[in-house]
MIKEMI-781736 format. One record per atom (N, C-alpha, C): residue number from 1; x, y, z; residue in one letter. Coordinates in steps of 0.001 Angstrom, whole numbers, plus 500000, padded with zeros to 6 digits. Each point is the difference from the previous one (the first is absolute). Example, Ala and Ser with C-alpha at 12.3 -4.5 7.8 and 13.67 -1.06 7.14 Angstrom:
<site vopa="1" u="513190" v="494310" w="507800" vokol="A"/>
<site vopa="1" u="499110" v="501190" w="500000" vokol="A"/>
<site vopa="1" u="500900" v="501200" w="500000" vokol="A"/>
<site vopa="2" u="499650" v="501050" w="499280" vokol="S"/>
<site vopa="2" u="500820" v="501190" w="500060" vokol="S"/>
<site vopa="2" u="499230" v="501090" w="500730" vokol="S"/>
# end
This chain:
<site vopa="1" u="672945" v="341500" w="442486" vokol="X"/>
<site vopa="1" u="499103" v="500773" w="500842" vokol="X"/>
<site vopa="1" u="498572" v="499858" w="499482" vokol="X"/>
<site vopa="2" u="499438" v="499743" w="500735" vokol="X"/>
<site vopa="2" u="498527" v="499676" w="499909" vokol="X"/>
<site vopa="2" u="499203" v="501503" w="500427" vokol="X"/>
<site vopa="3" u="499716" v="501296" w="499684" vokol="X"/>
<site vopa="3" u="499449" v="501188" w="500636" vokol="X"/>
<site vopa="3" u="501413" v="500782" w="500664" vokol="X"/>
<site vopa="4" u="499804" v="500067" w="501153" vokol="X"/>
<site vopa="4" u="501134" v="500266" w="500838" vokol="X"/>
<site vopa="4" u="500720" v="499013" w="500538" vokol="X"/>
<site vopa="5" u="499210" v="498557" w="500046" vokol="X"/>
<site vopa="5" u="501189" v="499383" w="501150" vokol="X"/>
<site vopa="5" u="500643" v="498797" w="498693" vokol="X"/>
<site vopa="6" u="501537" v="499978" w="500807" vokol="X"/>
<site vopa="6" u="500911" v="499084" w="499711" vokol="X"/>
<site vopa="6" u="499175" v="498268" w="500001" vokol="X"/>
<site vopa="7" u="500105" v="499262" w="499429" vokol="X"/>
<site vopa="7" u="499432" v="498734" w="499600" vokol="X"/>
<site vopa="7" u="501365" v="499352" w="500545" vokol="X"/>
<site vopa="8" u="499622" v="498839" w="501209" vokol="X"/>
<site vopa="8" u="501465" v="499089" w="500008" vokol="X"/>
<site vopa="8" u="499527" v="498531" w="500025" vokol="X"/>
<site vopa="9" u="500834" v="499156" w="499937" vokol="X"/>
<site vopa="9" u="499679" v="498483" w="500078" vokol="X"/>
<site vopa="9" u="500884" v="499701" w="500698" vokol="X"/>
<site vopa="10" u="499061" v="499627" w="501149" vokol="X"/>
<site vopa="10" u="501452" v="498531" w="500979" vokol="X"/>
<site vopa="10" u="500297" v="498908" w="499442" vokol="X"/>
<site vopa="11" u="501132" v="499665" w="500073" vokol="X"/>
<site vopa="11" u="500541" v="498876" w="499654" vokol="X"/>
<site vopa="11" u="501211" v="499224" w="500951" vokol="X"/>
<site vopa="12" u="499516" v="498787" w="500613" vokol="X"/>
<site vopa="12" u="500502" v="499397" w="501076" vokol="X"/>
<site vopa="12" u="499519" v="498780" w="500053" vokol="X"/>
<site vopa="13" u="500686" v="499072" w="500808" vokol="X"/>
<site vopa="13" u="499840" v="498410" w="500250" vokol="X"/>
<site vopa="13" u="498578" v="500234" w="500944" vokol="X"/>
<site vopa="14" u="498741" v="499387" w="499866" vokol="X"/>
<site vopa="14" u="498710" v="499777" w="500358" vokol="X"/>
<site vopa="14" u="499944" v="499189" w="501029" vokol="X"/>
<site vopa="15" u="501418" v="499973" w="500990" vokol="X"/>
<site vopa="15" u="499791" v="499580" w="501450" vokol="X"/>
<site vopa="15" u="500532" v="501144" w="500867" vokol="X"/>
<site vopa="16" u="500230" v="501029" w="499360" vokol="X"/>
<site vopa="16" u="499978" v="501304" w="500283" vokol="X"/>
<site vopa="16" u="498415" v="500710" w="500390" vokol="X"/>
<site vopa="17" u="498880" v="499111" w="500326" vokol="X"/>
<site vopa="17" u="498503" v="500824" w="499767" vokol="X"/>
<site vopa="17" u="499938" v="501163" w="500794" vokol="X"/>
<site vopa="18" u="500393" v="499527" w="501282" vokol="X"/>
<site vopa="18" u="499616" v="501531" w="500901" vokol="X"/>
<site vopa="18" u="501046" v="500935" w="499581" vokol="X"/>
<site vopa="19" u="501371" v="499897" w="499335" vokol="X"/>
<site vopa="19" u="500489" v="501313" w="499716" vokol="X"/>
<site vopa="19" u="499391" v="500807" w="498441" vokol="X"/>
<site vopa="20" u="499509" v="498783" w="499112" vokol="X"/>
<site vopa="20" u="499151" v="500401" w="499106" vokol="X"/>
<site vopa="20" u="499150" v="501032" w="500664" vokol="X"/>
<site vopa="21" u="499144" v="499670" w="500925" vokol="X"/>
<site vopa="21" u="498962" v="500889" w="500123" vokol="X"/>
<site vopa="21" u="500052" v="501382" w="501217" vokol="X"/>
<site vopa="22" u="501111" v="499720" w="500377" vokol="X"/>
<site vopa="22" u="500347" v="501293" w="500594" vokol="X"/>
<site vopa="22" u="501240" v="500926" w="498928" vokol="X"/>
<site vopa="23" u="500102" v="499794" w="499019" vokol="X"/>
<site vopa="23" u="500738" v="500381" w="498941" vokol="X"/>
<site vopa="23" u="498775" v="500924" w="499549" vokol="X"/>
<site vopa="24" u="499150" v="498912" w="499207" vokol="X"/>
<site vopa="24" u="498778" v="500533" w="499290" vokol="X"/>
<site vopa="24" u="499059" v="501160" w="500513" vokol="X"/>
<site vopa="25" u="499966" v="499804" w="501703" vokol="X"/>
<site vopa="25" u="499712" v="501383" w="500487" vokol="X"/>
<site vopa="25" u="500388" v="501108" w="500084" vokol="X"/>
<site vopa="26" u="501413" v="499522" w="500531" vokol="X"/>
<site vopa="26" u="500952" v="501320" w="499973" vokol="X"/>
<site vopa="26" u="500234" v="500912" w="498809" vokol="X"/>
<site vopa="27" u="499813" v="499380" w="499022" vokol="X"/>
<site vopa="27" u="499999" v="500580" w="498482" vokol="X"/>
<site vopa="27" u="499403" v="500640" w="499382" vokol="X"/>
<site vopa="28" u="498186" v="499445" w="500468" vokol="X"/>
<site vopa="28" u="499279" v="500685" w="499561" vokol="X"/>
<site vopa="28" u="499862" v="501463" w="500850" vokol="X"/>
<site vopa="29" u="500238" v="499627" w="501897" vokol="X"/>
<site vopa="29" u="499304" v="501188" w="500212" vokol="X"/>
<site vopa="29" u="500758" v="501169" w="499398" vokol="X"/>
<site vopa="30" u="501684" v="499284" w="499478" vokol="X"/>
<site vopa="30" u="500973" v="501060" w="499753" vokol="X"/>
<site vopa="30" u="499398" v="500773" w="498538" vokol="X"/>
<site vopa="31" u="498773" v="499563" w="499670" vokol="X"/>
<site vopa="31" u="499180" v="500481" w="498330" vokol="X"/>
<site vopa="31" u="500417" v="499132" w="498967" vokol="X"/>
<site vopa="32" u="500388" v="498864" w="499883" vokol="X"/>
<site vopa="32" u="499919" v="499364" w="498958" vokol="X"/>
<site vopa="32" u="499489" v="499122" w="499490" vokol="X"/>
<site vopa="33" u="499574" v="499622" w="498753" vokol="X"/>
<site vopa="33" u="499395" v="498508" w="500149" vokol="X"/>
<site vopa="33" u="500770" v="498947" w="499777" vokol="X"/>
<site vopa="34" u="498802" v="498943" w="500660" vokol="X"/>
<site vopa="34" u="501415" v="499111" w="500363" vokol="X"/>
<site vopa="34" u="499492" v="498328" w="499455" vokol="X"/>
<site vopa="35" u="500706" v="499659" w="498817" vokol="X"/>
<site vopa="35" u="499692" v="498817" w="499983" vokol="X"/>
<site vopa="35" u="500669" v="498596" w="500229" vokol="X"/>
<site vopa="36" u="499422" v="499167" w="500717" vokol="X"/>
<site vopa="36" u="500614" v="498847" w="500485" vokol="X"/>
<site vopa="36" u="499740" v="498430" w="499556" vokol="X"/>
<site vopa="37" u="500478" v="499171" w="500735" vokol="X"/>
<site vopa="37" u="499680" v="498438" w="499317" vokol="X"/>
<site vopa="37" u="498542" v="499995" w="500128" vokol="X"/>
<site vopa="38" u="500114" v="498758" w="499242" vokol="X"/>
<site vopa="38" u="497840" v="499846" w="500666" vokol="X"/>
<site vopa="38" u="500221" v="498674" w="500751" vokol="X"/>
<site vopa="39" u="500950" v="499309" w="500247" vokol="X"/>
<site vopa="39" u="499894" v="498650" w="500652" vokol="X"/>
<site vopa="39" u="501672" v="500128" w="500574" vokol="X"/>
<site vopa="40" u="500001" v="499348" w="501457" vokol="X"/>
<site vopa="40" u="501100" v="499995" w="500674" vokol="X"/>
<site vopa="40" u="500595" v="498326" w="500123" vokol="X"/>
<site vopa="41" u="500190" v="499349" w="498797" vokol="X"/>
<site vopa="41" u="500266" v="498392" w="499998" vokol="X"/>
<site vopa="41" u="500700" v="499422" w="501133" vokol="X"/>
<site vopa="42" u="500967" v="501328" w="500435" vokol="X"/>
<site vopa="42" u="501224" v="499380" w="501233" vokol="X"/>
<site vopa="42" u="499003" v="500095" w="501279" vokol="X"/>
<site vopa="43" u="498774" v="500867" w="499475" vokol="X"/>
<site vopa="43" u="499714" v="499710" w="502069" vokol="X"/>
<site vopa="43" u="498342" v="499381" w="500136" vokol="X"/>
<site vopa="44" u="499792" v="499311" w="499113" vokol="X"/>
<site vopa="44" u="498831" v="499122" w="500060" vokol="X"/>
<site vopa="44" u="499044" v="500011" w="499014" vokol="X"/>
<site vopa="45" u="500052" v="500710" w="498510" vokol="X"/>
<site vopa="45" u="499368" v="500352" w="498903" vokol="X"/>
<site vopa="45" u="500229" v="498522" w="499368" vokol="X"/>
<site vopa="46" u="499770" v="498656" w="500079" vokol="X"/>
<site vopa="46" u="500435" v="499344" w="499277" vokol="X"/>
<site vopa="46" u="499990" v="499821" w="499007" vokol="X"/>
<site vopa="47" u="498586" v="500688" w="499331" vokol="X"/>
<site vopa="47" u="499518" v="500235" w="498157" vokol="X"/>
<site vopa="47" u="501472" v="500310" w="499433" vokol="X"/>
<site vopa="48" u="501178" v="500670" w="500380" vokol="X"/>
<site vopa="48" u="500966" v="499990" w="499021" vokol="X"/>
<site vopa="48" u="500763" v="498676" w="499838" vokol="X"/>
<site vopa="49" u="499562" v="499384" w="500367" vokol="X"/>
<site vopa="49" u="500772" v="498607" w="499936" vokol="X"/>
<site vopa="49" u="499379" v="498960" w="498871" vokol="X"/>
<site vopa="50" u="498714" v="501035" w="499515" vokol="X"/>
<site vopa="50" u="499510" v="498618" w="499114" vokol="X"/>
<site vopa="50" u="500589" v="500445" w="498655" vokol="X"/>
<site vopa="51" u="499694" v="498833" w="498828" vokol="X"/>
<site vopa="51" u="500889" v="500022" w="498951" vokol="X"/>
<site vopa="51" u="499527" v="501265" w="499257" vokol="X"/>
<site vopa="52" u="501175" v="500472" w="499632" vokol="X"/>
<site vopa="52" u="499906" v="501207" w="498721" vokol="X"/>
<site vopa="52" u="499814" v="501271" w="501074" vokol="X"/>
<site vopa="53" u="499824" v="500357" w="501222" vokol="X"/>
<site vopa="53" u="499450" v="501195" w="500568" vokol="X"/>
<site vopa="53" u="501288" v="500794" w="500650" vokol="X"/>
<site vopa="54" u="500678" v="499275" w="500305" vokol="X"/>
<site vopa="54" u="501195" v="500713" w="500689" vokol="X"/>
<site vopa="54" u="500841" v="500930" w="498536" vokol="X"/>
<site vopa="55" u="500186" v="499339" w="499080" vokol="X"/>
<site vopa="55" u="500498" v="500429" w="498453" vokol="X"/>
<site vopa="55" u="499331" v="500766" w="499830" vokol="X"/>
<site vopa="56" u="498001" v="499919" w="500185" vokol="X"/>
<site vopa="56" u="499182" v="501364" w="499256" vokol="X"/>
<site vopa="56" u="500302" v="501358" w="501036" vokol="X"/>
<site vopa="57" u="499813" v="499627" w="501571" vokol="X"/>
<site vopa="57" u="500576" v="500939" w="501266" vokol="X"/>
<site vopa="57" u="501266" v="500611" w="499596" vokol="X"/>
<site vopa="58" u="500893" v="499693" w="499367" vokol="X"/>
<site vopa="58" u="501573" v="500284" w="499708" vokol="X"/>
<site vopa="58" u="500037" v="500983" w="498665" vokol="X"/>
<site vopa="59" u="499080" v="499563" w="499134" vokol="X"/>
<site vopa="59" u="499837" v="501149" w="498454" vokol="X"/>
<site vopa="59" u="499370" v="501021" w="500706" vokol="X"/>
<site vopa="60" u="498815" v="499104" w="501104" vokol="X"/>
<site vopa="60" u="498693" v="501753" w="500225" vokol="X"/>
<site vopa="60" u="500840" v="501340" w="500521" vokol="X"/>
<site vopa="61" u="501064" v="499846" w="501156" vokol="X"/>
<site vopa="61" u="500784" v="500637" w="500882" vokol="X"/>
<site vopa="61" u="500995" v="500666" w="498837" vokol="X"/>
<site vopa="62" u="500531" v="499752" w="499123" vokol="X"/>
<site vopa="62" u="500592" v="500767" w="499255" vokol="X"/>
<site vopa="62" u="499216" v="500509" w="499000" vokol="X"/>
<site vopa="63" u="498506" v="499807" w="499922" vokol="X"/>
<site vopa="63" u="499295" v="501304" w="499199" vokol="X"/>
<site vopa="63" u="499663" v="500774" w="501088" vokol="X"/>
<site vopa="64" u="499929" v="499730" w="501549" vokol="X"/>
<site vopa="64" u="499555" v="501190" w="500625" vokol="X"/>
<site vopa="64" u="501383" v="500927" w="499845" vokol="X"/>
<site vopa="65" u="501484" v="499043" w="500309" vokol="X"/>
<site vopa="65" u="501147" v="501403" w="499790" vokol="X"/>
<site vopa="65" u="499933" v="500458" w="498734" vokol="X"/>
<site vopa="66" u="499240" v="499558" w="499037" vokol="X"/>
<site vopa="66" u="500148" v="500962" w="498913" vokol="X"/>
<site vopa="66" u="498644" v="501150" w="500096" vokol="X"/>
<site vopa="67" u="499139" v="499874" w="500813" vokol="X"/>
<site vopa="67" u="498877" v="501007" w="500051" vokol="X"/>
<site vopa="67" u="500349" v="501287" w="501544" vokol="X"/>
<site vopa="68" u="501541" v="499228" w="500514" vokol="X"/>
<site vopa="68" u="500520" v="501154" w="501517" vokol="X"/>
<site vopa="68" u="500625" v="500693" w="499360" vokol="X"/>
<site vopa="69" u="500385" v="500960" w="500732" vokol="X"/>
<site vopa="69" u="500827" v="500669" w="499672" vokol="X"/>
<site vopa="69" u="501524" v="500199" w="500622" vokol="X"/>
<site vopa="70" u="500068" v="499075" w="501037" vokol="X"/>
<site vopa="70" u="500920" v="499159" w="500562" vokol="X"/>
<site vopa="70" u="499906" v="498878" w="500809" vokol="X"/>
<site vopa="71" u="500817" v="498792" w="500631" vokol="X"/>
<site vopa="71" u="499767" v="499098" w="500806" vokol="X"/>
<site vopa="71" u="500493" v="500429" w="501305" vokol="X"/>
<site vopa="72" u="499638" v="499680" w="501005" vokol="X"/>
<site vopa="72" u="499935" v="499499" w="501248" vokol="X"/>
<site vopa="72" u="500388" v="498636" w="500506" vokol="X"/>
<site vopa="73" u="501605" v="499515" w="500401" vokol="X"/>
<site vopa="73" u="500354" v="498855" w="500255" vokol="X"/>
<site vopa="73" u="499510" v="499469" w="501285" vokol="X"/>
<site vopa="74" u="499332" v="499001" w="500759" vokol="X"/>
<site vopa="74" u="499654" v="499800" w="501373" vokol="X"/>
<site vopa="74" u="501197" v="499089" w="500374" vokol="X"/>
<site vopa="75" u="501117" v="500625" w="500093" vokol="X"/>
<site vopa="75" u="501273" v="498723" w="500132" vokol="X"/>
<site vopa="75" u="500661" v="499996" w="501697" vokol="X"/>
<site vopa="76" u="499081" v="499276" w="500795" vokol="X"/>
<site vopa="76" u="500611" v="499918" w="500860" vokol="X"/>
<site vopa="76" u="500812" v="499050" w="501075" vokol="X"/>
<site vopa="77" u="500651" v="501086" w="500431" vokol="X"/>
<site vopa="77" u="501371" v="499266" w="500231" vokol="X"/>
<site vopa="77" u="501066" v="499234" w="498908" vokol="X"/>
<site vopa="78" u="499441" v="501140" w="499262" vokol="X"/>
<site vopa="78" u="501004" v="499848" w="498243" vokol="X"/>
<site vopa="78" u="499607" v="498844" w="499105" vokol="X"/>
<site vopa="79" u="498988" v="499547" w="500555" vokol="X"/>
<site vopa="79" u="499625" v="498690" w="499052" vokol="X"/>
<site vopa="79" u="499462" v="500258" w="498697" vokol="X"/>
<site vopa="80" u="500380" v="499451" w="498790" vokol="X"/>
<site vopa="80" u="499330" v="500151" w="498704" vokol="X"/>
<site vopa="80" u="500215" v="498968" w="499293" vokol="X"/>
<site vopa="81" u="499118" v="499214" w="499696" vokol="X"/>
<site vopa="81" u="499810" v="498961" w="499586" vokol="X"/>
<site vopa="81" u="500063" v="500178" w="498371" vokol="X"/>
<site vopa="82" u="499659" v="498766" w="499264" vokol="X"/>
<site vopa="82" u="500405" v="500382" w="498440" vokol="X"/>
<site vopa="82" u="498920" v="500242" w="499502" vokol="X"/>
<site vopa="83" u="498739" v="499973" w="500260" vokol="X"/>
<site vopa="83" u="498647" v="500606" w="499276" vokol="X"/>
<site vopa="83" u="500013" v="501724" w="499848" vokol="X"/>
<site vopa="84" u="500789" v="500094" w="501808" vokol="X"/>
<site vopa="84" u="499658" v="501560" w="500446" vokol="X"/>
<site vopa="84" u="501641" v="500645" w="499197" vokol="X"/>
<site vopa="85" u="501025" v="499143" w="499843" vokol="X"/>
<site vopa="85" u="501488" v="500180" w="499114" vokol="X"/>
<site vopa="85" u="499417" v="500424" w="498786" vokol="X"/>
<site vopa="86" u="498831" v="498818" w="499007" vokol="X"/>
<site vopa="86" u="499543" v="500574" w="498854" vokol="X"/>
<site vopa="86" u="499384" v="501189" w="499841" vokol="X"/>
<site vopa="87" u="499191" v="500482" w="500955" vokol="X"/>
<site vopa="87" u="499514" v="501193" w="500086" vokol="X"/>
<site vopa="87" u="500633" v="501024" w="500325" vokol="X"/>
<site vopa="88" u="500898" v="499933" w="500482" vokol="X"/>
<site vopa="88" u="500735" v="501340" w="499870" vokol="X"/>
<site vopa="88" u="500762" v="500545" w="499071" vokol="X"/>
<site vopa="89" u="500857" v="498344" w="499320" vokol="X"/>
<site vopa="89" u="500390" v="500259" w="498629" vokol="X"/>
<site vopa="89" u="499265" v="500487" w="498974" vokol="X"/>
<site vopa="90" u="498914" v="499770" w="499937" vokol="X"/>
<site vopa="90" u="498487" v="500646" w="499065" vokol="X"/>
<site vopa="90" u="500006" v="501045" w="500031" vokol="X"/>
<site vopa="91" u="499774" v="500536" w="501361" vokol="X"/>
<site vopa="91" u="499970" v="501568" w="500439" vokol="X"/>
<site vopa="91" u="501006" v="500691" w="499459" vokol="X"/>
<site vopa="92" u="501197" v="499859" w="500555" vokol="X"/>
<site vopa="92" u="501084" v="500613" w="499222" vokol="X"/>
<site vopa="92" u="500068" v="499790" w="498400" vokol="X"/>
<site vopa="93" u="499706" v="498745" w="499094" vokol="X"/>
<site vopa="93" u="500462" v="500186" w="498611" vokol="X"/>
<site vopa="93" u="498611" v="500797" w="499157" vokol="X"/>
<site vopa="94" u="499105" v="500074" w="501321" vokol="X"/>
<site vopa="94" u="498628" v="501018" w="499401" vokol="X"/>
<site vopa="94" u="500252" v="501249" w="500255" vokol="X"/>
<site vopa="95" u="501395" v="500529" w="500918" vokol="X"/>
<site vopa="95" u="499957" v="501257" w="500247" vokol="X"/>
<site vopa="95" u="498979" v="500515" w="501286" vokol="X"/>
<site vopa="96" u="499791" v="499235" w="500770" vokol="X"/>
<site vopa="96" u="499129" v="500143" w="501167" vokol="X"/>
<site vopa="96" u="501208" v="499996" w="501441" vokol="X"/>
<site vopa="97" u="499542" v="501047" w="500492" vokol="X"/>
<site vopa="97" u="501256" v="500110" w="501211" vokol="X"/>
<site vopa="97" u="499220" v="499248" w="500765" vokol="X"/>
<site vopa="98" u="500718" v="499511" w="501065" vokol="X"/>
<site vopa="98" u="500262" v="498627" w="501182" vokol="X"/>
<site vopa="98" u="500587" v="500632" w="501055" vokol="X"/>
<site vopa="99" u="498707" v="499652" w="501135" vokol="X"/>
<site vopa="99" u="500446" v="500420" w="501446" vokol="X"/>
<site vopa="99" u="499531" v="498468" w="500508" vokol="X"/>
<site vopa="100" u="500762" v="500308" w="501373" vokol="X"/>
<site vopa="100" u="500195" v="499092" w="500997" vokol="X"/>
<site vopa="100" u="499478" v="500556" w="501256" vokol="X"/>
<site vopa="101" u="499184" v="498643" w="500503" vokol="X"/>
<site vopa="101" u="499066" v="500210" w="501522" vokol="X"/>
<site vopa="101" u="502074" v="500427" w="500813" vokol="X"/>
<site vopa="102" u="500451" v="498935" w="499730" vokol="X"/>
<site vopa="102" u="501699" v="500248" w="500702" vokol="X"/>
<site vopa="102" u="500931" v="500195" w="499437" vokol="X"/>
<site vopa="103" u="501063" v="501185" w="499979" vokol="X"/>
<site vopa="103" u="500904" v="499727" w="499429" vokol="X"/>
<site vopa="103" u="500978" v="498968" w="499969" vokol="X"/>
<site vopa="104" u="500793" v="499847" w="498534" vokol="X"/>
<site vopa="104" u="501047" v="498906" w="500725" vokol="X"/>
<site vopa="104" u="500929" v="500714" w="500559" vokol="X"/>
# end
């Protein structure tokens, strides 16, 4: 908790953008803050594709779940890929509870 509001981090495959950002709204207006990727590689960000950046993108996202106070999965239509698999495993062996845009 950052003051009063809950701190969360999305974490989801980055050809997910528009549910990213109707996530990110819905969240905040619900009072929280909300932190997200800074580059969407799957839907036209190509900078993650150059050498060494996708690896530095992959450490940065698990210091933001270590600065939430829980994650936010954007898994839809149940999709979770193994970047967004590592991150949830993170979450959980950090003790960070894990929600889902869907249940399974």
């Amino acid at each position: 908790m950052v003051g009063n509001y809950k701190v969360i981090t999305l974490c989801g495959s980055t050809k997910f953008k528009d549910q990213f950002m109707e996530a990110q709204k819905k969240l905040t207006l619900e009072g929280n803050i909300v932190i997200s990727v800074g580059l969407f590689g799957h839907s036209g960000d190509s900078e993650v594709w150059t050498e060494g950046t996708k690896e530095m993108l992959d450490d940065m996202h698990k210091r933001k779940i270590d600065m939430a106070d829980e994650i936010f999965v954007i898994n839809v239509g149940g999709y979770i890929g193994s970047s967004t698999r590592s991150e949830i495993d993170y979450a959980h062996a950090t003790g960070k509870p894990v929600r889902y845009l869907e249940e399974a």
